[in-house]
ChimeraX commands (.cxc) that place a marker at each C-alpha (Angstrom):
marker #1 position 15.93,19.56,25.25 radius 0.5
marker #1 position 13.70,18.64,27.89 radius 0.5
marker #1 position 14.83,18.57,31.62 radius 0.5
marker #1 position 15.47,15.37,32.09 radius 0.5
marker #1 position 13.17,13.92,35.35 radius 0.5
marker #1 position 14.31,11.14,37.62 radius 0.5
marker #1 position 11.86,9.17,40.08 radius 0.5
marker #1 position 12.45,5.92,42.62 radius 0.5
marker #1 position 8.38,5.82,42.94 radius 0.5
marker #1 position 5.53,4.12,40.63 radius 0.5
marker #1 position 2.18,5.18,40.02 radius 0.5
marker #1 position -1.02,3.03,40.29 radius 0.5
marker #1 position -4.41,4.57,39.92 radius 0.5
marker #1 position -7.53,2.70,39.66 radius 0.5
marker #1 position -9.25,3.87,36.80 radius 0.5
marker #1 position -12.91,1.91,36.86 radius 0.5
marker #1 position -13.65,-1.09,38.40 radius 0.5
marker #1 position -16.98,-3.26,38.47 radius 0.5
marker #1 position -15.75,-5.71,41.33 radius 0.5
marker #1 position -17.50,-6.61,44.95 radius 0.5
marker #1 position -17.57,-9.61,46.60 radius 0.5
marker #1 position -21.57,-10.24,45.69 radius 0.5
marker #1 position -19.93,-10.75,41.86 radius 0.5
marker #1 position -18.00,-13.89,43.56 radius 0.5
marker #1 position -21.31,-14.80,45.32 radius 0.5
marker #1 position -24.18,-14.75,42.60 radius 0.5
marker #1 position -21.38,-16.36,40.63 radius 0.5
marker #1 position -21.10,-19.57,42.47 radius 0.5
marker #1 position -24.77,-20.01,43.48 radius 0.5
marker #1 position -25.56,-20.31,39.77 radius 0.5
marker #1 position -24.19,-24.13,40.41 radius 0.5
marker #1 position -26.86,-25.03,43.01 radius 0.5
marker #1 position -29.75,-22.46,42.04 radius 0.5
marker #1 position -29.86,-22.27,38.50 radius 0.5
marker #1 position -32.11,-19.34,37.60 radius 0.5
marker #1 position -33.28,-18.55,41.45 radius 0.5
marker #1 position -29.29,-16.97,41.55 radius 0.5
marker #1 position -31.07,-14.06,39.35 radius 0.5
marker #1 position -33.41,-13.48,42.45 radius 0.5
marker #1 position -31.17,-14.02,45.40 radius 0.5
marker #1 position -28.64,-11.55,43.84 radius 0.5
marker #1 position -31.11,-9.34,42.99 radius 0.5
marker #1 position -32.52,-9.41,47.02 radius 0.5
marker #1 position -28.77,-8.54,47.92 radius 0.5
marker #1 position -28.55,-5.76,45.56 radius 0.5
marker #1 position -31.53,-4.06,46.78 radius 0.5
marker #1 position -31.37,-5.13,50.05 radius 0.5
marker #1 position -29.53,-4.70,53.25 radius 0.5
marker #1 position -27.85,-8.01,54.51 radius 0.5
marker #1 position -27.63,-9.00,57.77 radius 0.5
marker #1 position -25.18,-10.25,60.02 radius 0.5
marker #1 position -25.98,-13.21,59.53 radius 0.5
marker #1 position -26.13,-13.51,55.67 radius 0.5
marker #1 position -22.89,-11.62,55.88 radius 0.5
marker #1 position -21.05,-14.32,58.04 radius 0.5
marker #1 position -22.62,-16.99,55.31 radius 0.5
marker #1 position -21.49,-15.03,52.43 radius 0.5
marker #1 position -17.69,-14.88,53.85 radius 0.5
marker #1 position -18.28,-18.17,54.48 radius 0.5
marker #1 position -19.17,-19.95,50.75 radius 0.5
marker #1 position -15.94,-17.41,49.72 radius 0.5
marker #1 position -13.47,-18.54,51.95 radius 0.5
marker #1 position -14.92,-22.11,51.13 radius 0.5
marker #1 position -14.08,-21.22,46.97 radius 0.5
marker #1 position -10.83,-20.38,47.51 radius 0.5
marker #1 position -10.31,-22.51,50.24 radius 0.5
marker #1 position -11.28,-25.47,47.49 radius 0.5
marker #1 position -9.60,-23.54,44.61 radius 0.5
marker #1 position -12.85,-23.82,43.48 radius 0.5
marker #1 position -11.49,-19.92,40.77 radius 0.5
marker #1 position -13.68,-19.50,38.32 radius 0.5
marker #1 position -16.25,-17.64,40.43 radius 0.5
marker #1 position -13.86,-14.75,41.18 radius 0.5
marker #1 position -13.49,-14.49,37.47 radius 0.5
marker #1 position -16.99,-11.92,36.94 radius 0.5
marker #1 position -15.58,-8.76,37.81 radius 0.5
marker #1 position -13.31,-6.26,36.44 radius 0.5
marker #1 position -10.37,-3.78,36.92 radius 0.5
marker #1 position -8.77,-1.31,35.19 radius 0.5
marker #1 position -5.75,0.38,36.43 radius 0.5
marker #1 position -3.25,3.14,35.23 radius 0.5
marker #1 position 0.35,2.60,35.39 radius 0.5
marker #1 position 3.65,4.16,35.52 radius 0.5
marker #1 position 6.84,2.64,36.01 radius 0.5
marker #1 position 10.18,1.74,33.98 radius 0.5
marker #1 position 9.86,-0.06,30.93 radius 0.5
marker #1 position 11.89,-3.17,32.63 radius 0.5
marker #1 position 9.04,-3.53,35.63 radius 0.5
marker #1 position 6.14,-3.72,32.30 radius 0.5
marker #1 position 8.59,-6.58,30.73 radius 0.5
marker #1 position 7.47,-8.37,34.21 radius 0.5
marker #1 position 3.77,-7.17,34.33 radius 0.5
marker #1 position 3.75,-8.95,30.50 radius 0.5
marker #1 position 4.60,-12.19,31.77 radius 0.5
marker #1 position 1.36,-12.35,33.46 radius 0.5
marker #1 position -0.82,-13.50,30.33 radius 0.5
marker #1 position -4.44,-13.27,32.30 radius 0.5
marker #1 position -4.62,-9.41,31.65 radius 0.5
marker #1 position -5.25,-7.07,28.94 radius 0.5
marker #1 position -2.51,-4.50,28.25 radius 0.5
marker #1 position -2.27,-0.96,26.31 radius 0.5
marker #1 position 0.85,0.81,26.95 radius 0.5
marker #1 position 2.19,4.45,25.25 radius 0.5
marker #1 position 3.97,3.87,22.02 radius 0.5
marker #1 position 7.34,5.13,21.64 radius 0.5
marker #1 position 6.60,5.38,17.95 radius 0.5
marker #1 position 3.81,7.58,17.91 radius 0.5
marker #1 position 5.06,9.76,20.69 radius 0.5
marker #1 position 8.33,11.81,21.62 radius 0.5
marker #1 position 9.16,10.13,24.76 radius 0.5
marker #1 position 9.25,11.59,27.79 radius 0.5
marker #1 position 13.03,12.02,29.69 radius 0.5
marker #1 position 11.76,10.30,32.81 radius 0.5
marker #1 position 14.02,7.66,34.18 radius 0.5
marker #1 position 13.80,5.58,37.33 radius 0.5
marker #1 position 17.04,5.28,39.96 radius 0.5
marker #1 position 16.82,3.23,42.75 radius 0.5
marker #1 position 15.72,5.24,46.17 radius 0.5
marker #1 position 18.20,4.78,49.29 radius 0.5
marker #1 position 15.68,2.51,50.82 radius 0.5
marker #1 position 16.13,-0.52,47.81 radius 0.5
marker #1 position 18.21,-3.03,48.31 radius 0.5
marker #1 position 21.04,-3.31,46.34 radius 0.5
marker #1 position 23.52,-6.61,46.84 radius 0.5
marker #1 position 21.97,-9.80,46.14 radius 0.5
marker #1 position 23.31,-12.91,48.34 radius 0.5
marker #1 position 23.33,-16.53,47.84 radius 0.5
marker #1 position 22.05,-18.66,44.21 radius 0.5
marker #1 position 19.96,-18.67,41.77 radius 0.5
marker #1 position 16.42,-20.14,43.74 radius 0.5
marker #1 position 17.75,-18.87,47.01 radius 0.5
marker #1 position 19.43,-15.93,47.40 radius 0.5
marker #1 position 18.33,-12.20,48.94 radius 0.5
marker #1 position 18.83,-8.95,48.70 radius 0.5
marker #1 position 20.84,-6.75,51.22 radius 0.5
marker #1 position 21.37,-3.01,51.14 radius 0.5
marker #1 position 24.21,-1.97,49.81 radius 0.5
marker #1 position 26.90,0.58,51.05 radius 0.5
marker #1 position 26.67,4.47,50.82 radius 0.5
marker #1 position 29.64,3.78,48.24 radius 0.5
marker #1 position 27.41,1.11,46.22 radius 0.5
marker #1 position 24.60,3.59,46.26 radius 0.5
marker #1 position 26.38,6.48,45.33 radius 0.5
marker #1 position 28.16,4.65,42.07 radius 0.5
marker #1 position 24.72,3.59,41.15 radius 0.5
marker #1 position 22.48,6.69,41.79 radius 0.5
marker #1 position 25.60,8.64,39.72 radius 0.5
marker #1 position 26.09,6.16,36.83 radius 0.5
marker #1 position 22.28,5.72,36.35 radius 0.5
marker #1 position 21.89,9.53,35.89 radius 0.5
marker #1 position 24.71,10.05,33.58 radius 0.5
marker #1 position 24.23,7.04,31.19 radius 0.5
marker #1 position 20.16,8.35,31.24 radius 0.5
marker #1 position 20.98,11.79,30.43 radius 0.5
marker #1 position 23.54,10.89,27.62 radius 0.5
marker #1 position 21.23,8.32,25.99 radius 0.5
marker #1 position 18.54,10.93,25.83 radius 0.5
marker #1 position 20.55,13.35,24.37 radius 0.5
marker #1 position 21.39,11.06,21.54 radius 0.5
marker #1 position 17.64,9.91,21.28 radius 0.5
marker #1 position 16.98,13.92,20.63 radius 0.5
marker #1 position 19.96,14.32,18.80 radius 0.5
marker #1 position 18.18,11.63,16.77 radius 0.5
marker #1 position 14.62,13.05,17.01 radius 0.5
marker #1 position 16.08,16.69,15.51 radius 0.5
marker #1 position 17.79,15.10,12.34 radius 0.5
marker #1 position 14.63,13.77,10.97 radius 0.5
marker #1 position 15.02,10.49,12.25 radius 0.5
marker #1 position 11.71,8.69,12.92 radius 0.5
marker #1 position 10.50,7.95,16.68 radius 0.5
marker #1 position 10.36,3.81,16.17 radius 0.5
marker #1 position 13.99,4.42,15.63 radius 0.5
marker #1 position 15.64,7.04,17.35 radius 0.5
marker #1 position 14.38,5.33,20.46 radius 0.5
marker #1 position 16.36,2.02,20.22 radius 0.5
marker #1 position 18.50,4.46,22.22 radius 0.5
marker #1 position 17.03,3.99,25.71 radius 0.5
marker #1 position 17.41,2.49,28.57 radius 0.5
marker #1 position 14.65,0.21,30.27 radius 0.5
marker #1 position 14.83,2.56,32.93 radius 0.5
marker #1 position 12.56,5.16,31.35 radius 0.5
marker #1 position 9.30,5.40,32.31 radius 0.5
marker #1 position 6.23,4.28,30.34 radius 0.5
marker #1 position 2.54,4.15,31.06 radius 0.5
marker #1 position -0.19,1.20,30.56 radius 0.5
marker #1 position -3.71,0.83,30.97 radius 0.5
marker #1 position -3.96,-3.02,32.76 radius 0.5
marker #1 position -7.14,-4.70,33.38 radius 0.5
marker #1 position -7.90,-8.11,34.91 radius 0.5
marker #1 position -10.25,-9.87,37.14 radius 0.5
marker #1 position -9.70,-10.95,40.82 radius 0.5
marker #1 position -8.68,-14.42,40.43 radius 0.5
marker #1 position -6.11,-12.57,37.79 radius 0.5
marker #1 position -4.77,-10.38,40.02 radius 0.5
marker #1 position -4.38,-12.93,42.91 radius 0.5
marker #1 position -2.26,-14.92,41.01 radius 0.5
marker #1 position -0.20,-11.79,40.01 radius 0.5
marker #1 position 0.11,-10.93,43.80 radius 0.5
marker #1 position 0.87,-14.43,44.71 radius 0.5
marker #1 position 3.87,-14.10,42.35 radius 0.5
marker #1 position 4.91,-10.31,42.94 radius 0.5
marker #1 position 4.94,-9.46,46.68 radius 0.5
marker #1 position 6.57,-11.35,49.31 radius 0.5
marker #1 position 5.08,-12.08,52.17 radius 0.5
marker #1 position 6.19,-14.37,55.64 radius 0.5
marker #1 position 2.33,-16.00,55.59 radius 0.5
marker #1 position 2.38,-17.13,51.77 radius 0.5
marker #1 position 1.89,-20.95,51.68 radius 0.5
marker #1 position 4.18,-20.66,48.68 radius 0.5
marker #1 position 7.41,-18.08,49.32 radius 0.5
marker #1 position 8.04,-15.52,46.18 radius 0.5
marker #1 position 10.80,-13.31,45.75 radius 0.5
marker #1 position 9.89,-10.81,43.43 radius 0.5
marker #1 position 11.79,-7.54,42.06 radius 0.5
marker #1 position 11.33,-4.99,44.15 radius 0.5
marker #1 position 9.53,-2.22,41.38 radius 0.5
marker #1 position 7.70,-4.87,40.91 radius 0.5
marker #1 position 5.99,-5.29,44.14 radius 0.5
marker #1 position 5.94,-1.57,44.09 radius 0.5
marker #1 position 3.00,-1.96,41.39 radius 0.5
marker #1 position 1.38,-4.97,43.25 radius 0.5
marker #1 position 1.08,-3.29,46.72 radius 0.5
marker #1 position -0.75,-0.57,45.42 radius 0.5
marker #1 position -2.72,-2.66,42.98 radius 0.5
marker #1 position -3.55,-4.67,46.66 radius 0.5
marker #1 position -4.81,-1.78,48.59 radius 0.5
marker #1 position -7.73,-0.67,45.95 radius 0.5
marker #1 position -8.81,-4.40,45.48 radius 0.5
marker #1 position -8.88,-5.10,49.24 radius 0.5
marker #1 position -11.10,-1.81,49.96 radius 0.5
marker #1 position -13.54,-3.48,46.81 radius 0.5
marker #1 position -13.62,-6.97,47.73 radius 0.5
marker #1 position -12.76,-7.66,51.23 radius 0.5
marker #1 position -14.46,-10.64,52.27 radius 0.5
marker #1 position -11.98,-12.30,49.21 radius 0.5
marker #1 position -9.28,-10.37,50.06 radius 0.5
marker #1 position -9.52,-11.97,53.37 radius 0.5
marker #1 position -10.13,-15.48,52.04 radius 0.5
marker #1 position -7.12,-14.57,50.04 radius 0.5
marker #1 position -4.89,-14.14,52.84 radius 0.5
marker #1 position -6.50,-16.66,55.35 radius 0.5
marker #1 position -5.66,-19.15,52.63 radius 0.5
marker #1 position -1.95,-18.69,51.81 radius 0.5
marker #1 position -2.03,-15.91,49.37 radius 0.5
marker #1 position -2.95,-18.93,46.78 radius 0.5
marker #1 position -4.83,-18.09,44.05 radius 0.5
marker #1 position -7.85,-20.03,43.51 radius 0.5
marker link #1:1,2 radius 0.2
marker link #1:2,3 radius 0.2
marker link #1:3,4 radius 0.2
marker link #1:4,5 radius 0.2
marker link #1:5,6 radius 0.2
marker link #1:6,7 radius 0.2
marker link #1:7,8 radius 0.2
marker link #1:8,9 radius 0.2
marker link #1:9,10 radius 0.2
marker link #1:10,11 radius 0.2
marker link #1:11,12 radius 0.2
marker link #1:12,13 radius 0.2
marker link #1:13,14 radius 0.2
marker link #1:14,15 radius 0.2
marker link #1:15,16 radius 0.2
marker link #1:16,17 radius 0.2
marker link #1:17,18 radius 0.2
marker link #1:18,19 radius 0.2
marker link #1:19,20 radius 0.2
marker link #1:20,21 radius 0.2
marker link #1:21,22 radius 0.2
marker link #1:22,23 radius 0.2
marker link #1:23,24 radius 0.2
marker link #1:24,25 radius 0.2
marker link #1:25,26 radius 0.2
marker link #1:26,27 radius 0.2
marker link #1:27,28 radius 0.2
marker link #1:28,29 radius 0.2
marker link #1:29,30 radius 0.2
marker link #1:30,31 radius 0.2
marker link #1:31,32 radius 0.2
marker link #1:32,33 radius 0.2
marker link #1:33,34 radius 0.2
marker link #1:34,35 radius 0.2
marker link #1:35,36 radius 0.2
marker link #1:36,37 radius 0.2
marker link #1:37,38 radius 0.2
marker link #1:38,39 radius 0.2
marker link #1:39,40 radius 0.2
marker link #1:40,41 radius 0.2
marker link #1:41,42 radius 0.2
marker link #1:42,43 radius 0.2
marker link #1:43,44 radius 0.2
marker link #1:44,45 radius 0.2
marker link #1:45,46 radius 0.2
marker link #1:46,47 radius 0.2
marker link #1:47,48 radius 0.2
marker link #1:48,49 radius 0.2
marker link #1:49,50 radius 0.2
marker link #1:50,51 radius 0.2
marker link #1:51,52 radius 0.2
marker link #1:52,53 radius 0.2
marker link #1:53,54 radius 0.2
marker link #1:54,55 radius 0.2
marker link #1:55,56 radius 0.2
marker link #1:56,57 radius 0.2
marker link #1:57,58 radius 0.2
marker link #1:58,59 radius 0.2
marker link #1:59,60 radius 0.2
marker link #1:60,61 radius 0.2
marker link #1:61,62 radius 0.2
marker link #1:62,63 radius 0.2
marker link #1:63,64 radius 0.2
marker link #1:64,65 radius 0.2
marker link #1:65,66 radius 0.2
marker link #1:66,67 radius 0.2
marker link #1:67,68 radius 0.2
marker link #1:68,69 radius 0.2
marker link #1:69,70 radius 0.2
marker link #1:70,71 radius 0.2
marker link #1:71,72 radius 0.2
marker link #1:72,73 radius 0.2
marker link #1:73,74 radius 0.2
marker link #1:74,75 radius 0.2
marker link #1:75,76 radius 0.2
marker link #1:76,77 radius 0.2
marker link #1:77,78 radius 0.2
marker link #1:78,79 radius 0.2
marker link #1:79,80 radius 0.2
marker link #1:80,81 radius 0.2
marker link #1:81,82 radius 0.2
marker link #1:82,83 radius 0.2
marker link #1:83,84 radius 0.2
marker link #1:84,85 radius 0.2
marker link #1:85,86 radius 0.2
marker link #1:86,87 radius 0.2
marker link #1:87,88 radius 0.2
marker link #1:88,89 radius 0.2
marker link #1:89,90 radius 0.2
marker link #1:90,91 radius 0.2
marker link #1:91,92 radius 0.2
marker link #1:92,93 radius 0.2
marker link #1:93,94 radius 0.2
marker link #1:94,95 radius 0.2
marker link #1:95,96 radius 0.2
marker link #1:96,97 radius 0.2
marker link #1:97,98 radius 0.2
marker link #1:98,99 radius 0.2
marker link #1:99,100 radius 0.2
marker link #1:100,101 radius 0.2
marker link #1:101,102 radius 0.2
marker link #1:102,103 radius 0.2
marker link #1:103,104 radius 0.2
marker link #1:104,105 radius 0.2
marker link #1:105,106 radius 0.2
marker link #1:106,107 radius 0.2
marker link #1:107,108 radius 0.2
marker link #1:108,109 radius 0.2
marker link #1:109,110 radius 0.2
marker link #1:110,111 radius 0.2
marker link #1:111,112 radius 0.2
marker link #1:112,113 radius 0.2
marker link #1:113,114 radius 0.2
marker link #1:114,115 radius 0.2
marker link #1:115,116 radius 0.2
marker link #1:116,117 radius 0.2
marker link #1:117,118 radius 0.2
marker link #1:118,119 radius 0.2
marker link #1:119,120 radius 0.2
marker link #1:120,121 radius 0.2
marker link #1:121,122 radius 0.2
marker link #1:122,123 radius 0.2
marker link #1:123,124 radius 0.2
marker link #1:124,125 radius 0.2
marker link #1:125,126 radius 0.2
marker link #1:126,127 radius 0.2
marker link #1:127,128 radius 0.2
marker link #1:128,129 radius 0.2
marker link #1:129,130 radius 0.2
marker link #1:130,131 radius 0.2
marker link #1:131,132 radius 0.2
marker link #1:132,133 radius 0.2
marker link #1:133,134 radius 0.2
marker link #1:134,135 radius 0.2
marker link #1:135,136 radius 0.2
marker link #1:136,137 radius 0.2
marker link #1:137,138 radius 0.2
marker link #1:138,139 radius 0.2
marker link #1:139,140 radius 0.2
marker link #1:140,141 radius 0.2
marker link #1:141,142 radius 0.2
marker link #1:142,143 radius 0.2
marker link #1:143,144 radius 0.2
marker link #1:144,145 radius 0.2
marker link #1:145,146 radius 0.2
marker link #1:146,147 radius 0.2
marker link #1:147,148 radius 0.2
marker link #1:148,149 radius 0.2
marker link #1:149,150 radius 0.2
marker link #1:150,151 radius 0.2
marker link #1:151,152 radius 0.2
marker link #1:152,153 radius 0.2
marker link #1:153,154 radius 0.2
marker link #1:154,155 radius 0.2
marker link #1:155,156 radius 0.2
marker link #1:156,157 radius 0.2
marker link #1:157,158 radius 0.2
marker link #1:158,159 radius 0.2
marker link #1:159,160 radius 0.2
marker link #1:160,161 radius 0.2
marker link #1:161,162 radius 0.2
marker link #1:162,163 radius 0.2
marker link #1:163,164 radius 0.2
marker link #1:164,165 radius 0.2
marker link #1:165,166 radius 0.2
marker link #1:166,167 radius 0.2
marker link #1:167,168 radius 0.2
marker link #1:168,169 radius 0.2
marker link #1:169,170 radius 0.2
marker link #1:170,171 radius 0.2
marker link #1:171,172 radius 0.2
marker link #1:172,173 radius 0.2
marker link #1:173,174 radius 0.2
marker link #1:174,175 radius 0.2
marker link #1:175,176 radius 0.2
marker link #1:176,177 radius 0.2
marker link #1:177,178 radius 0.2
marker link #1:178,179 radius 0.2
marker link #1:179,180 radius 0.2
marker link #1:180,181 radius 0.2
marker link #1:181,182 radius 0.2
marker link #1:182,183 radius 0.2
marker link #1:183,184 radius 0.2
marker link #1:184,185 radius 0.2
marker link #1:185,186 radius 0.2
marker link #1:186,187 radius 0.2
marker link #1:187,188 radius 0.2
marker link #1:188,189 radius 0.2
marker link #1:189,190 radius 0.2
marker link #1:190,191 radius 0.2
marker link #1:191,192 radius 0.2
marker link #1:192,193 radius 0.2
marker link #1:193,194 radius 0.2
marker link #1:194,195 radius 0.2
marker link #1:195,196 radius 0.2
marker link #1:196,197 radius 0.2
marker link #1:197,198 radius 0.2
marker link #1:198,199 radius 0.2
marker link #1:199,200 radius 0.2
marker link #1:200,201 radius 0.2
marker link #1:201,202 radius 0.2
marker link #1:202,203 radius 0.2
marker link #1:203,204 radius 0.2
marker link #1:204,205 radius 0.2
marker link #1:205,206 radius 0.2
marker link #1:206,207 radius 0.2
marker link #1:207,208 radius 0.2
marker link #1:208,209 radius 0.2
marker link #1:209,210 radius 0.2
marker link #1:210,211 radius 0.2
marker link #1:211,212 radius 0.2
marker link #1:212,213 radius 0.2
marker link #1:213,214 radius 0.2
marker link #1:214,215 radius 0.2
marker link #1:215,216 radius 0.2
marker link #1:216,217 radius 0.2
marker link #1:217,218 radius 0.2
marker link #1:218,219 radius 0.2
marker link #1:219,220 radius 0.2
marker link #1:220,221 radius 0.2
marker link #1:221,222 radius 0.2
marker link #1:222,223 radius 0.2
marker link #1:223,224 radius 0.2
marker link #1:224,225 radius 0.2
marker link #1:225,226 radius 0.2
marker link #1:226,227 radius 0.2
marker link #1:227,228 radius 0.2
marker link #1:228,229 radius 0.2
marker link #1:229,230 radius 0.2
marker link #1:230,231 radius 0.2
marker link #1:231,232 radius 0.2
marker link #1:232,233 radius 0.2
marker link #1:233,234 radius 0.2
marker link #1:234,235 radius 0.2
marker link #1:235,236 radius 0.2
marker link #1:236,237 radius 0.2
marker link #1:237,238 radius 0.2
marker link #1:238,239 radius 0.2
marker link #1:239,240 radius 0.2
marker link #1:240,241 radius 0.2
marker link #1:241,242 radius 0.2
marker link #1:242,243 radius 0.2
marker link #1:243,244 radius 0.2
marker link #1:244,245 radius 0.2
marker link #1:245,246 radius 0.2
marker link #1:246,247 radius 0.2
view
């Protein structure tokens, strides 16, 4: 059998992306200059803009999502890679604005790679449903969850093999696992997509609207942030001068 692998990290790459803030700009100038938007974002694409222009530009895209005025931060694309337990994907899935391909567990042996919470994650949740938090938990807590994670991991992957080695097919055999194993997804989705996700799945003090999401989660959406924010900073900005709302 496989040695069995456990993590308390995610992996986001960015894969390929065609996304800049000029794809917001030509974008909304179609409204007001019809076919001249084909020159003017032509001039910026060829052209070095000054400090001036510049200071417009982040000006007409803090005005858009200032407004909420969205679908102008719909023309662009990004595709990112993926890895985290099955249960954080069940959350990504929720978010019906993006296009999803994830590894099959019936057309591959899956790997034994299983996710247990690292000493930094919170682990007691206070308070009700709608308002509550999360506090860390005692070295006790941690200990009886690190150890009971690993062994129930471990034995339900030896019965998925057990499984695998009698002939059993994959689609089955896995019905075996926990949502703590790790899977892998190709996710793509535009900016105004991925504010919306971020709005939702990291908590911040300066949101206009508070959001308490899991904590793997988040995990995925603060790497997701950093690569759009070095692509499109003039909306990232706008983003954050704005409430985190998206547009």
């Amino acid at each position: 059998m496989p040695e069995i692998e456990f993590r308390s990290d995610v992996t986001v790459e960015l894969v390929r992306a065609s996304a800049s803030d000029s794809d917001v700009l030509f974008a909304a100038r179609v409204s007001t200059a019809g076919e001249q938007s084909l020159e003017q974002d032509a001039l910026i694409s060829t052209h070095e803009v000054s400090e001036e222009q510049a200071k417009k530009d982040a000006g007409l895209i803090n005005y858009l999502m200032r407004d909420r005025h969205g679908s102008p931060f719909e023309h662009n694309s990004m595709t990112f890679y993926v890895q985290a337990p099955i249960f954080v994907f069940r959350e990504f899935m929720r978010h019906r604005m993006a296009s999803y391909n994830e590894e099959s567990g019936r057309y591959r042996e899956l790997r034994p790679v299983f996710y247990v919470p690292g000493p930094e994650r919170n682990l007691v949740q206070q308070g009700r449903p709608g308002k509550y938090d999360f506090v860390p938990g005692t070295a006790e807590q941690f200990g009886l969850v690190e150890q009971e994670i690993r062994t129930s991991s471990q034995r339900a992957y030896e019965s998925y093999q057990k499984m695998l080695d009698a002939g059993v097919a994959r689609e089955v055999a896995r019905a075996v696992l926990p949502l703590n194993i790790y899977s892998s997804m190709y996710v793509t989705m535009n900016a105004r997509s991925l504010m919306n996700f971020l709005s939702l799945r990291t908590k911040r003090p300066e949101s206009t609207f508070p959001s308490f999401p899991q904590r793997e989660i988040e995990m995925c959406a603060e790497k997701m942030e950093v690569f759009w924010v070095n692509l499109m900073p003039s909306t990232a900005a706008a983003f954050e001068k704005n409430g985190r709302v998206a547009p």
